[in-house]
C-alpha positions in Angstrom: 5.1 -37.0 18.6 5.2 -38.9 15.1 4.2 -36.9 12.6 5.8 -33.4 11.8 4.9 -30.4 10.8 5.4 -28.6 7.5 4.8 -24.9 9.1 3.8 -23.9 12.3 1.8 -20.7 12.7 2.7 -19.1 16.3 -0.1 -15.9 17.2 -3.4 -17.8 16.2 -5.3 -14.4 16.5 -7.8 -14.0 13.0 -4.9 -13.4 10.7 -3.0 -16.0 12.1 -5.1 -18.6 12.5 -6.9 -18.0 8.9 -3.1 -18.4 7.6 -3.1 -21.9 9.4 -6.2 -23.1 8.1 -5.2 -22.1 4.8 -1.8 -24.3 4.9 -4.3 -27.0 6.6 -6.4 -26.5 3.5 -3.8 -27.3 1.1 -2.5 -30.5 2.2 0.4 -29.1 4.6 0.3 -30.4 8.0 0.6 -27.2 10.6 1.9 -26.8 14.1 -0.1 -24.6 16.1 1.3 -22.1 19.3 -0.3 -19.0 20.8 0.8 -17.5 24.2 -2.6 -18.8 25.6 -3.2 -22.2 24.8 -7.2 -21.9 24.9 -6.9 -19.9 21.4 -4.9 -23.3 20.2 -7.6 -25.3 21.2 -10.6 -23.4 20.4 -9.5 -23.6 17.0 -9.0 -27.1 16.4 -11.7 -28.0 18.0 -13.6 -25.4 15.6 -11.6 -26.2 12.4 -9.6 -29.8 13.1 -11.4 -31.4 10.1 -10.0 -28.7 7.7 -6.9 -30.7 7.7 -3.9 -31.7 10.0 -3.2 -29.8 13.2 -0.6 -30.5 15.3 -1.4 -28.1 19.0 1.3 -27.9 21.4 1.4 -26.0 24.5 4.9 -24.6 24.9 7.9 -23.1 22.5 9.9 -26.1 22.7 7.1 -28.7 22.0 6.2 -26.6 18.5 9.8 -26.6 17.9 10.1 -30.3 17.9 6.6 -30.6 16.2 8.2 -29.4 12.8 10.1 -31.0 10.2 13.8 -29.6 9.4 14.3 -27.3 8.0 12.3 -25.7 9.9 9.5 -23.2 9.3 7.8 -20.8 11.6 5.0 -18.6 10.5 5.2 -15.2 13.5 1.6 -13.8 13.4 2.3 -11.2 16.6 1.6 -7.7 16.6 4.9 -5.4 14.7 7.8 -3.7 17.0 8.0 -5.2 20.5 6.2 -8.2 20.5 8.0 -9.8 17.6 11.1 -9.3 19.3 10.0 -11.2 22.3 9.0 -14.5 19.9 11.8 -14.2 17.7 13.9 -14.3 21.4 12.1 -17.1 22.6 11.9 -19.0 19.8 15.4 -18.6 18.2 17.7 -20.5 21.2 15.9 -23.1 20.1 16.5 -23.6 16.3 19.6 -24.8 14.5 21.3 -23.2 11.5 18.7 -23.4 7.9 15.6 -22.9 10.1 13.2 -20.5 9.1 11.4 -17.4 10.7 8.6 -15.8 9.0 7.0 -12.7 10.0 3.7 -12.3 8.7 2.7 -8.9 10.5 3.1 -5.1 9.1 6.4 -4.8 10.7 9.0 -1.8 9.5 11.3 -2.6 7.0 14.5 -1.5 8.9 13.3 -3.4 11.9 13.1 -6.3 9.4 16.9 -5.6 8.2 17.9 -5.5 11.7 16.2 -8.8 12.8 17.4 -10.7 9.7 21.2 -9.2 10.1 21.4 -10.4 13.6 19.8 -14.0 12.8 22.0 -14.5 9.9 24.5 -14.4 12.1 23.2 -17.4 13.9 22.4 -19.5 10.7 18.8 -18.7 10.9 17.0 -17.2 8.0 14.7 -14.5 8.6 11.9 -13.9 6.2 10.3 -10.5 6.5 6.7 -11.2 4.8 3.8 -8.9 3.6 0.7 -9.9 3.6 -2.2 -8.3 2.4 -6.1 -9.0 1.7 -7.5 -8.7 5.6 -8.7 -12.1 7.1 -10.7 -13.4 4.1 -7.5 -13.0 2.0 -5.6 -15.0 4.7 -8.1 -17.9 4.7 -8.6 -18.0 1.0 -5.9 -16.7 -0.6 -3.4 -13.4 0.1 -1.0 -11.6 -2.0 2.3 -12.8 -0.3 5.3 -10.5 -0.5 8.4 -12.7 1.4 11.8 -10.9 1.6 14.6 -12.4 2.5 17.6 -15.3 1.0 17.1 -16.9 -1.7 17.8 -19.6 0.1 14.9 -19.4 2.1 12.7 -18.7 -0.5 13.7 -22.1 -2.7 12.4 -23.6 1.4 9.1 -21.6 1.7 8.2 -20.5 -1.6 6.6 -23.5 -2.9 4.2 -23.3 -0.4 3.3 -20.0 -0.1 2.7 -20.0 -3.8 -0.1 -22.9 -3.1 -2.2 -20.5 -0.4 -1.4 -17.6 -2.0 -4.6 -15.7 -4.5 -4.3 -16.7 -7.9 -4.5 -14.3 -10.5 -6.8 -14.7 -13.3 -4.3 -15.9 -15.7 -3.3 -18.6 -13.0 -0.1 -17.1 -11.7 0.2 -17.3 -8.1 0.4 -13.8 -6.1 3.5 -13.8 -4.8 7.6 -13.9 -5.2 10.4 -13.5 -3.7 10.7 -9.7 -3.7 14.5 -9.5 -2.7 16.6 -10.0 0.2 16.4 -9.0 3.8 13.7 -5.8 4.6 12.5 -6.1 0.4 9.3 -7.8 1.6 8.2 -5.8 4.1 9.3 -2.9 2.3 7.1 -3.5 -0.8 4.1 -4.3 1.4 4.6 -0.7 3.0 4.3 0.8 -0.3 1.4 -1.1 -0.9 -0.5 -0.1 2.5 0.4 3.8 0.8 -0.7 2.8 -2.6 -3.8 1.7 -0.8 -4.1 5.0 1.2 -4.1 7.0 -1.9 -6.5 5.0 -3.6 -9.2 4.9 -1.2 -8.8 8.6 -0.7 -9.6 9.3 -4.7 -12.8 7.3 -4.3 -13.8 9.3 -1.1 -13.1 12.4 -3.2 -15.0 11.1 -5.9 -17.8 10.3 -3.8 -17.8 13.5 -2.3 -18.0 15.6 -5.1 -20.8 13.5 -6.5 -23.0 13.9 -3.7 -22.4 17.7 -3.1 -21.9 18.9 -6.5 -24.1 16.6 -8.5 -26.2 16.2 -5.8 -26.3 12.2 -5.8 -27.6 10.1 -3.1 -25.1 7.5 -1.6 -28.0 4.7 -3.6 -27.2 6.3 -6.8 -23.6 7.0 -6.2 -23.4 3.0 -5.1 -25.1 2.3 -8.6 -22.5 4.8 -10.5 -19.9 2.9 -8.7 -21.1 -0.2 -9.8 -21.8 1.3 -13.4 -17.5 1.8 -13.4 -16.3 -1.2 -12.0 -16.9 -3.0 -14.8 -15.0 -0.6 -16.7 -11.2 0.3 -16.2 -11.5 1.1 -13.1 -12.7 -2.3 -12.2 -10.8 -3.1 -8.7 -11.4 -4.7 -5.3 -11.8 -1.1 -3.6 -14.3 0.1 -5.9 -16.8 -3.2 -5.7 -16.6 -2.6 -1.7 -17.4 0.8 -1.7 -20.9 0.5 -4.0 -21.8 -1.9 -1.4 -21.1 0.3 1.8 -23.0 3.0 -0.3 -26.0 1.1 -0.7 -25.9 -0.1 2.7 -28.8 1.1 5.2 -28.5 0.9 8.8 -30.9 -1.2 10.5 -31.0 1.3 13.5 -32.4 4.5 11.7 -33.1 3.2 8.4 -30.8 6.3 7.0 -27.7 5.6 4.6 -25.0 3.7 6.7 -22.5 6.3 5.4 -24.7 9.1 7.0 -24.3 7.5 10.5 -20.6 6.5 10.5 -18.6 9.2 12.1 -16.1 11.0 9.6 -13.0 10.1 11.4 -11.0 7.7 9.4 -8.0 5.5 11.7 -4.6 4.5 10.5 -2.4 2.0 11.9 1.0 3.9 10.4 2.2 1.6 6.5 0.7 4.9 4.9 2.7 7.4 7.3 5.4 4.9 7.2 5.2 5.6 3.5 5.3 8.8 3.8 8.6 9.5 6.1 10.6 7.1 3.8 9.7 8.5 0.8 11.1 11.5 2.3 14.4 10.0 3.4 14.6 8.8 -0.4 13.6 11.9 -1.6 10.8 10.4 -3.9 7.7 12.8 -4.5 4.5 10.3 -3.1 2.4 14.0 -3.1 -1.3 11.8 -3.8 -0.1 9.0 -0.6 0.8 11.8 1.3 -2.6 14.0 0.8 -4.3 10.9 1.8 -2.3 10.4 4.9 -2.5 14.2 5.9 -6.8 13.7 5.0 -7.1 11.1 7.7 -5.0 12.9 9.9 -6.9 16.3 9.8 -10.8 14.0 9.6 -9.1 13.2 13.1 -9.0 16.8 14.5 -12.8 17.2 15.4 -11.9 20.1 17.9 -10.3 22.3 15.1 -12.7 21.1 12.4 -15.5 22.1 14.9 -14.3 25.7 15.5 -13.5 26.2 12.1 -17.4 26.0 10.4 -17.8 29.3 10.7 -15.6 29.7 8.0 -16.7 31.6 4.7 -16.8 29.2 1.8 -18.5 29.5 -1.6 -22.5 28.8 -2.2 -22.5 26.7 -5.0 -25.9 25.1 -6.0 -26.1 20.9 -6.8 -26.5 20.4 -10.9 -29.5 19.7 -12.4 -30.2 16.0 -13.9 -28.6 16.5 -17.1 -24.9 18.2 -16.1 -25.2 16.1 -13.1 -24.6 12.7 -15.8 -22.0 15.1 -17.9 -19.8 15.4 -14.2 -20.0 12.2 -13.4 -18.5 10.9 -16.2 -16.0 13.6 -15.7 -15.3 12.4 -12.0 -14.8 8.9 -14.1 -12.0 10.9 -15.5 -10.1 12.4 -12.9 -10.0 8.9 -10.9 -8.7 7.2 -13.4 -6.0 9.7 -13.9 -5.3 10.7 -10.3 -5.3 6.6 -9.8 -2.4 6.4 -12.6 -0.3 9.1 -10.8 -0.5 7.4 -7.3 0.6 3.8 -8.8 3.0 6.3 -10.8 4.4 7.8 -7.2 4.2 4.3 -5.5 5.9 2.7 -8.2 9.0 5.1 -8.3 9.4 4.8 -4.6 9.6 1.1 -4.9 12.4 1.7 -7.7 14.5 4.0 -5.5 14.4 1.9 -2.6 15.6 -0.8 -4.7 18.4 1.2 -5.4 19.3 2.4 -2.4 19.1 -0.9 -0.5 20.0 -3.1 -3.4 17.3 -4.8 -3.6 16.7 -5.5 -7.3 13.2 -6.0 -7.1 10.9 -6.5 -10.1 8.7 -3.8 -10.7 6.5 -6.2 -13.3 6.8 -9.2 -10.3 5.3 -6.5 -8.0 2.9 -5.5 -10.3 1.8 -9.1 -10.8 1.2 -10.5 -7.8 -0.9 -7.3 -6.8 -3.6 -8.2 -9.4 -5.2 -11.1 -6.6 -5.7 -11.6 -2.8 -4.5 -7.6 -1.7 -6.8 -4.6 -1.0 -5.5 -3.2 -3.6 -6.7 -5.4 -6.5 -7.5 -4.1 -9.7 -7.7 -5.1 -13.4 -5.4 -2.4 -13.9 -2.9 -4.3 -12.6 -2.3 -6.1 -15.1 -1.4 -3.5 -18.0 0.9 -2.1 -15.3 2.5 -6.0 -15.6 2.7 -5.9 -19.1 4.0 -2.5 -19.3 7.3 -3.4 -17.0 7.1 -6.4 -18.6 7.2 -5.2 -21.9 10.1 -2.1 -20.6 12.0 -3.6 -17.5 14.1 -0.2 -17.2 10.7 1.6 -17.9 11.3 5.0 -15.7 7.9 5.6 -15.1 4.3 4.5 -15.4 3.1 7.8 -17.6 6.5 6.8 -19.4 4.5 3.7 -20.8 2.8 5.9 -24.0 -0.9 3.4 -23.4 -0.9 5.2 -19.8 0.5 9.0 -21.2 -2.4 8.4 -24.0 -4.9 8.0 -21.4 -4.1 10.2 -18.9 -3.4 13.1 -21.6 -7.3 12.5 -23.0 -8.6 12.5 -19.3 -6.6 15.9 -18.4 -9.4 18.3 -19.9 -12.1 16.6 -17.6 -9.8 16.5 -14.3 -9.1 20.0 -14.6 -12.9 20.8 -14.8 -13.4 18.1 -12.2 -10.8 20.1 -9.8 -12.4 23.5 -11.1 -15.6 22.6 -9.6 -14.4 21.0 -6.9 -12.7 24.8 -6.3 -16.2 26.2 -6.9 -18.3 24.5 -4.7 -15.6 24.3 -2.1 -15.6 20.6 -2.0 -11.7 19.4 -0.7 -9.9 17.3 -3.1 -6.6 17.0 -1.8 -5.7 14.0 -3.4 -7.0 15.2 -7.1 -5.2 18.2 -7.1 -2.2 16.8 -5.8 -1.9 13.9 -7.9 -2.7 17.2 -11.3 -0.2 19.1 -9.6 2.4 16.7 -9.8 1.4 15.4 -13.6 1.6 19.4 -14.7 5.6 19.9 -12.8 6.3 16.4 -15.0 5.5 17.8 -18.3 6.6 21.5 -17.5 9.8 23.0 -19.9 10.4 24.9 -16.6 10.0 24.6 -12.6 10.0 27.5 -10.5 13.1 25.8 -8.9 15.1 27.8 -10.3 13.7 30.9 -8.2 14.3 28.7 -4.9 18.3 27.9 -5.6 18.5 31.9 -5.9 16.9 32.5 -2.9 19.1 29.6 -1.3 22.4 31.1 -1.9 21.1 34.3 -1.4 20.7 33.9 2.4 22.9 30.6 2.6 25.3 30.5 0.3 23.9 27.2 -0.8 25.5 27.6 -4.1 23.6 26.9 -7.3 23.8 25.1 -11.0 23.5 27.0 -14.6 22.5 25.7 -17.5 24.9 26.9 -19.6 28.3 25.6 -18.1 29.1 23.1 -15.7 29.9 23.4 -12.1 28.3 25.1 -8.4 28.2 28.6 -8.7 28.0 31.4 -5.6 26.6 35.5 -7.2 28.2 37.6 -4.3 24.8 39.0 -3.4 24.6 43.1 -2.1 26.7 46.1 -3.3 29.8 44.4 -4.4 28.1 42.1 -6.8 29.8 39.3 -8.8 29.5 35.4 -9.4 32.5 32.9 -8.4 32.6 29.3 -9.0 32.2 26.9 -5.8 33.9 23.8 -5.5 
C-alpha cells in the first residue's frame, strides 16, 4: 500500500462515515474500517470522488494504512462496543499512536480507557461531538479531551472540519486532559435537554392559554429568532410547527405521539451533578418531563383528575402573553446555561481539569444542537471575568434577567391558572429566587437534622458544629 493515511475512521455508520467524508473533504487522506466490509465499500463507491479513501478489510490492514503517529477515529456505539475496538485495535499500535472516540461515551469510562492506554504509550482521546449527521459532514462542534500531547497531533485537523463560528474561530479545543472532553459534551447533551424543554413549555402555553395554532406559534417562533433568542433549536422548532402531514393534512405536531426518547447524556447529567452536588434543577425538570411523557399507563388513568377551567385569551392579551412567554424563555434559558455552566466549573475542580469556561462557551456558538447567538455574550462574559462565579454574576445577564422577572412570574402564574405544566419555568424561577434570597429555609432542615440525628449544625454568630440536647434536659454543646 503506498500512500498513507492521515486518519482512519473505524464504525462507518451515518456519524461515522459523514466524519470521514468531512476529513476527505478537507484534503486529508482517510482510512476506512467497519466490522462489515460492504459499509466500506458502499461508501466509496458512493462518495470516492469527495476525496482520498483508502478501504481495507481487516484491523491490521487499516493499521498499516496510516501514517505514524497514528490516528484512529472510533465511531462505535458507547460502553461495550468500544471496548471490543479499542481491544482489537490497541495490540497493534506502538507508543504516540492515537485513539479517538467520537461516540457519547461516559466520562469515567473515558478516564478508565485513557489510564489503562497511557500505560501502554497510547494516547486516548475521549471526543464529543455534537450537531447530528449534517454537523458531522459539514462541520461539528469538536470537544477532544485528553494530553496535550495528543492534541498538538490531532488538533490541527479537527480545527479544519470542525463548524466555524461567525467570527471565524474554529469550534473546538482541547478541553483538558483525560474524561474533560467527554465530560463537557455530557453537559452539553443536559444543556440541550433543558433547552428544548423551555421551548416545549413555551409552546405549550401558547397554544392552550393564548390559544395559538402550531402555524401561528411557528410564525411567533420565527418572529424571536431573529431576536436574542436567535439559536439553532428555536429555527427548527418553527419549522416542525409549520409542518403538515401529508397523511391527514392536520399539524404534524398533532399526529406525533407525546412520548419524547432519551438515549441517557441528560440523565447522565443529572446523576453527576448529584455526586458534585451542583443544583442542575431546569436539566433535571427536563429529564424527569421526558421520563414521565413516557408513562402512558399512569398518564392514562390519571385524566380524570380535577384541574382548573381556564378559557384561551382573546386576540389582544393573547399578543400581551406572548411577549411575556418571550420573557420567561429568555430567562429560564439564562438559568439552565447558569446551572450547566457551574457544573462544568465544579467538575473542573474536582477532576482537575482546568477547563475554559469562555473556550467552552466559544466553540458552542457553531456546529452543536445547541447553537445560539447567545453564545457569544456568554464568551465575552468569561472572557471578560475568567474567575466569573456565575453567569447572572455577569451584571449584562443580572440586568436582563431582573427586567424579565415581572413577566416570568405572570407567565408561571398563568401557567398555574390554566393548569398548563411548566416544570422547567418554575424550576429554573425557583432557583433564581433561593440565589437572591437574605435567607433559605435551610436553616429549619439542619434543626430538624440534629434533632433526630444528631447531625450537628453551624450558627451564625460563632464558629464551629454545634449539637442542642433536644427533650427535657435541654442544652447546646459544641461538636468536634
Amino acid at each position: 500500500m503506498s500512500e498513507k493515511a492521515d486518519i482512519g475512521v473505524t464504525g462507518l455508520a451515518v456519524m461515522g462515515g459523514n466524519l470521514a467524508r468531512n476529513f476527505a473533504r478537507h484534503g486529508f487522506t482517510v482510512a476506512l474500517h467497519n466490522r462489515t466490509k460492504a459499509r466500506t465499500d458502499a461508501l466509496v463507491a458512493q462518495y470516492g470522488d469527495e476525496g482520498a479513501f483508502v478501504p481495507t478489510a481487516t484491523a491490521e490492514e487499516f493499521v498499516a494504512a496510516l501514517e505514524r503517529p497514528r490516528r484512529l477515529l472510533v465511531m462505535v456505539k458507547a460502553g461495550e462496543p468500544t471496548d471490543a475496538v479499542i481491544a482489537e485495535f490497541a495490540p497493534l499500535l506502538e507508543p504516540g499512536d492515537v485513539i479517538i472516540d467520537g461516540g457519547n461515551a461516559h466520562f469515567e469510562d473515558t478516564r478508565r480507557r485513557e489510564r489503562a492506554l497511557r500505560e501502554q504509550g497510547i494516547h486516548f482521546v475521549g471526543t464529543g461531538v455534537s450537531g447530528g449527521e449534517e454537523g458531522a459532514l459539514n462541520g461539528p462542534s469538536i470537544m477532544p479531551g485528553g494530553s496535550a500531547e495528543s492534541y498538538a497531533s490531532l488538533g490541527p485537523m479537527l480545527e479544519r472540519i470542525a463548524a466555524k463560528a461567525a467570527d471565524g474561530r474554529p469550534c473546538t479545543t482541547h478541553i483538558g486532559p483525560d474524561g474533560a472532553g467527554h465530560f463537557v459534551k455530557m453537559v452539553h447533551n443536559g444543556i440541550e435537554y433543558a433547552d428544548m424543554q423551555l421551548i416545549a413549555e413555551a409552546y405549550h402555553l401558547l397554544r392552550a392559554v393564548a390559544g395559538y395554532t402550531p402555524r401561528q406559534i411557528a410564525d411567533t417562533f420565527r418572529t424571536w429568532n431573529e431576536g436574542r433568542l436567535e439559536s439553532y433549536l428555536i429555527e427548527i422548532t418553527a419549522e416542525v410547527l409549520a409542518h403538515t402531514d401529508a397523511a391527514t393534512g392536520r399539524p404534524f405536531v398533532d399526529v406525533v405521539a407525546d412520548q419524547a426518547e432519551q438515549k441517557g447524556t441528560g440523565r447522565w447529567t443529572v446523576q453527576i451533578a448529584l455526586d458534585l452536588g451542583v443544583p442542575v434543577s431546569g436539566i433535571a425538570e427536563a429529564v424527569f418531563a421526558r421520563a414521565l411523557s413516557g408513562h402512558a399507563d399512569l398518564r392514562a388513568a390519571s385524566r380524570h383528575l380535577t384541574g382548573p377551567s381556564g378559557t384561551a385569551l382573546d386576540e389582544k392579551a393573547a399578543g400581551v402573553f406572548a411577549d411575556q412567554v418571550e420573557q420567561a424563555l429568555y430567562a429560564s434559558k439564562i438559568v439552565s446555561y447558569t446551572q450547566g455552566f457551574h457544573q462544568l466549573q465544579a467538575g473542573s475542580d474536582e477532576y482537575g481539569w482546568d477547563i475554559d469556561l469562555g473556550a467552552v462557551a466559544s466553540i458552542w456558538r457553531g456546529g452543536c444542537i445547541i447553537r445560539a447567538a447567545f453564545l457569544d455574550r456568554i464568551t465575552a462574559a468569561y472572557d471578560g471575568r475568567p474567575d466569573l462565579p456565575s453567569l447572572l454574576s455577569d451584571e449584562r445577564f443580572a440586568d436582563e434577567i431582573g427586567a424579565a422577572q415581572d413577566d416570568w412570574r405572570e407567565v408561571v402564574a398563568a401557567a398555574v391558572r390554566h393548569g398548563v405544566p411548566v416544570p422547567g419555568f418554575s424550576a429554573a424561577l425557583a432557583y433564581y429566587d433561593a440565589l437572591r434570597a437574605e435567607r433559605l429555609p435551610a436553616a429549619l432542615t439542619q434543626g430538624q437534622r440534629d434533632f433526630f440525628g444528631a447531625h450537628t449544625y453551624r450558627r451564625t454568630d460563632r464558629d464551629g458544629a454545634f449539637h442542642t440536647r433536644w427533650g427535657g434536659d435541654r442544652g447546646e454543646t459544641a461538636a468536634g
